[in-house]
C-alpha positions as CSV (number, residue, x, y, z in Angstrom):
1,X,38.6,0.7,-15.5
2,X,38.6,4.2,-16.5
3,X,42.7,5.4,-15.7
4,X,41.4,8.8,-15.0
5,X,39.1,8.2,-12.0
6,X,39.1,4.4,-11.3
7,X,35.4,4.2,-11.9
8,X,34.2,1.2,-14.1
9,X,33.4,0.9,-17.5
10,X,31.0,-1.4,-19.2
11,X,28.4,-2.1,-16.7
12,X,24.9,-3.1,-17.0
13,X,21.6,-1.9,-15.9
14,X,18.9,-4.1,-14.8
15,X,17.7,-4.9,-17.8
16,X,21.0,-6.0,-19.3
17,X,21.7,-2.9,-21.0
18,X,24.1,-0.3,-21.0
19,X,24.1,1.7,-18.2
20,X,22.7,5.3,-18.1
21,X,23.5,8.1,-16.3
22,X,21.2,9.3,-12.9
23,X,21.7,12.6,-12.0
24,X,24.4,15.3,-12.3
25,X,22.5,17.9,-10.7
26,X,23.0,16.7,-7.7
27,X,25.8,15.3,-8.9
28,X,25.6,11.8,-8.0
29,X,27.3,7.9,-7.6
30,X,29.6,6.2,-5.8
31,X,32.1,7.8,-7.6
32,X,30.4,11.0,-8.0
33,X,30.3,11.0,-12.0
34,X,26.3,10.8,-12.2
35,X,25.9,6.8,-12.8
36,X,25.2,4.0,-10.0
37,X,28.3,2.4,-11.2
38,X,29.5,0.0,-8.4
39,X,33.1,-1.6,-7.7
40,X,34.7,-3.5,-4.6
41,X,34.9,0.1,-2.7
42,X,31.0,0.4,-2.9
43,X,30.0,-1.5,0.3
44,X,26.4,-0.2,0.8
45,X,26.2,-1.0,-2.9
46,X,25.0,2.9,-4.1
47,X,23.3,0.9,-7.5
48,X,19.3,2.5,-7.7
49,X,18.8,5.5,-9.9
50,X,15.9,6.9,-7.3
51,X,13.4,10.2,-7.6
52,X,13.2,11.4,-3.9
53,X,9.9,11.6,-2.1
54,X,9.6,13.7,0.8
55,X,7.8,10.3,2.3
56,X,11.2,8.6,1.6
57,X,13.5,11.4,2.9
58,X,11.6,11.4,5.8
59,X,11.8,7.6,6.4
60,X,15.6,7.6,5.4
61,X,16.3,10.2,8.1
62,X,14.1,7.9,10.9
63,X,16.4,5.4,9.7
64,X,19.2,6.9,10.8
65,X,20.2,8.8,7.0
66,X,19.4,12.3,6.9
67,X,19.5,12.9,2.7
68,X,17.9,15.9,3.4
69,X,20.3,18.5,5.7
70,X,23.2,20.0,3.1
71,X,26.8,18.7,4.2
72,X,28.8,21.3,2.3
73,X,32.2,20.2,3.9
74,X,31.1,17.3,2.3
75,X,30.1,18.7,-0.9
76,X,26.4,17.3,-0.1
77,X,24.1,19.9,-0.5
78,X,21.2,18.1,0.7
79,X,18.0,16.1,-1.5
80,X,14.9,17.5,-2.3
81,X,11.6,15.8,-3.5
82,X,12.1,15.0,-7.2
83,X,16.1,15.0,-6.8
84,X,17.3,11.5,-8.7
85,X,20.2,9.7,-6.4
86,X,22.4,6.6,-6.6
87,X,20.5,4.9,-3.4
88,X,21.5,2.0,-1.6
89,X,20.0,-1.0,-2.7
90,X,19.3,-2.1,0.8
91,X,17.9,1.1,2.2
92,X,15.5,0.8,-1.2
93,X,14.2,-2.3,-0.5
94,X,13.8,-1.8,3.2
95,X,12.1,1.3,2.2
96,X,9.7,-1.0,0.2
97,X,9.1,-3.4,2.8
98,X,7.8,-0.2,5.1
99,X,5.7,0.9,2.1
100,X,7.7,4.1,1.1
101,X,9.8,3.3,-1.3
102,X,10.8,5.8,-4.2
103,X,10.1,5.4,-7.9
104,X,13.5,4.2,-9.9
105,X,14.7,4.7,-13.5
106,X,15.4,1.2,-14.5
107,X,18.0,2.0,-17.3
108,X,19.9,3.9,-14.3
109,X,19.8,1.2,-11.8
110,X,22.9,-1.1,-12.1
111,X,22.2,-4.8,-12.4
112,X,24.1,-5.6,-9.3
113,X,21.3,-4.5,-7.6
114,X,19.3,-7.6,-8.2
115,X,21.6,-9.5,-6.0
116,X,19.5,-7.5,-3.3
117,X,16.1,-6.3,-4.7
118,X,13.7,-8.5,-7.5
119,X,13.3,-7.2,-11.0
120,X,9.3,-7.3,-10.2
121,X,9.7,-5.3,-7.8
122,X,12.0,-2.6,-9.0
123,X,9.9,-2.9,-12.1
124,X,7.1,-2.3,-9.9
125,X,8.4,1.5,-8.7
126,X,9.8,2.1,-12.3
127,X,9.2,5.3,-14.2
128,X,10.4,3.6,-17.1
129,X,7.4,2.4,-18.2
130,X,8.7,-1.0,-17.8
């Protein structure tokens, strides 16, 4: 663990690598430092580096998230097509099921998520090439 902000070191992406960083404009992570770094505090499990689709903000706010509407009090100011987010893994994959998922970055997406979603199908979404 990292003493300054608790966040964890050393993780993996999805295809056993070091993890990379998602986005820091919006800033975003569980631990707001740009990665989908996950840890025992992380219950919706915030581990896919996503791109945002309006079709998936859209589908996210029917599902009861609204990505979209800024929260400043929050420090949220609201996601945009084309803004990359640590998204849940289980809001992903449901996304998928309903046939709007968003593309991911594979190197960004921490391996933890596989415990939810299959490599063939992140792999699938991936702008990675992969």
């Amino acid at each position: 663990m990292d003493g300054g902000n608790s966040r964890p070191e050393g993780q993996k992406n999805v295809l056993g690598r070091a993890l990379v960083s998602c986005s820091h404009d919006p800033i975003t992570g569980f631990f707001r430092d740009g990665c989908c770094h996950t840890g025992p505090q992380d219950q919706g499990l915030h581990t896919i580096c996503a791109i945002m689709t309006d079709d998936f903000l859209a589908f996210s706010k029917r599902a009861g998230n609204d990505l979209s509407t800024p929260m400043p009090q929050f420090g949220f100011p609201g996601l945009r097509d084309g803004d990359q987010w640590c998204l849940c893994a289980a809001r992903w994959e449901q996304a998928r099921q309903a046939g709007c998922a968003p593309k991911v970055r594979l190197a960004a997406t921490n391996i933890v998520t596989l415990q939810i979603c299959s490599l063939n199908d992140l792999k699938a979404h991936s702008v990675d090439g992969k």
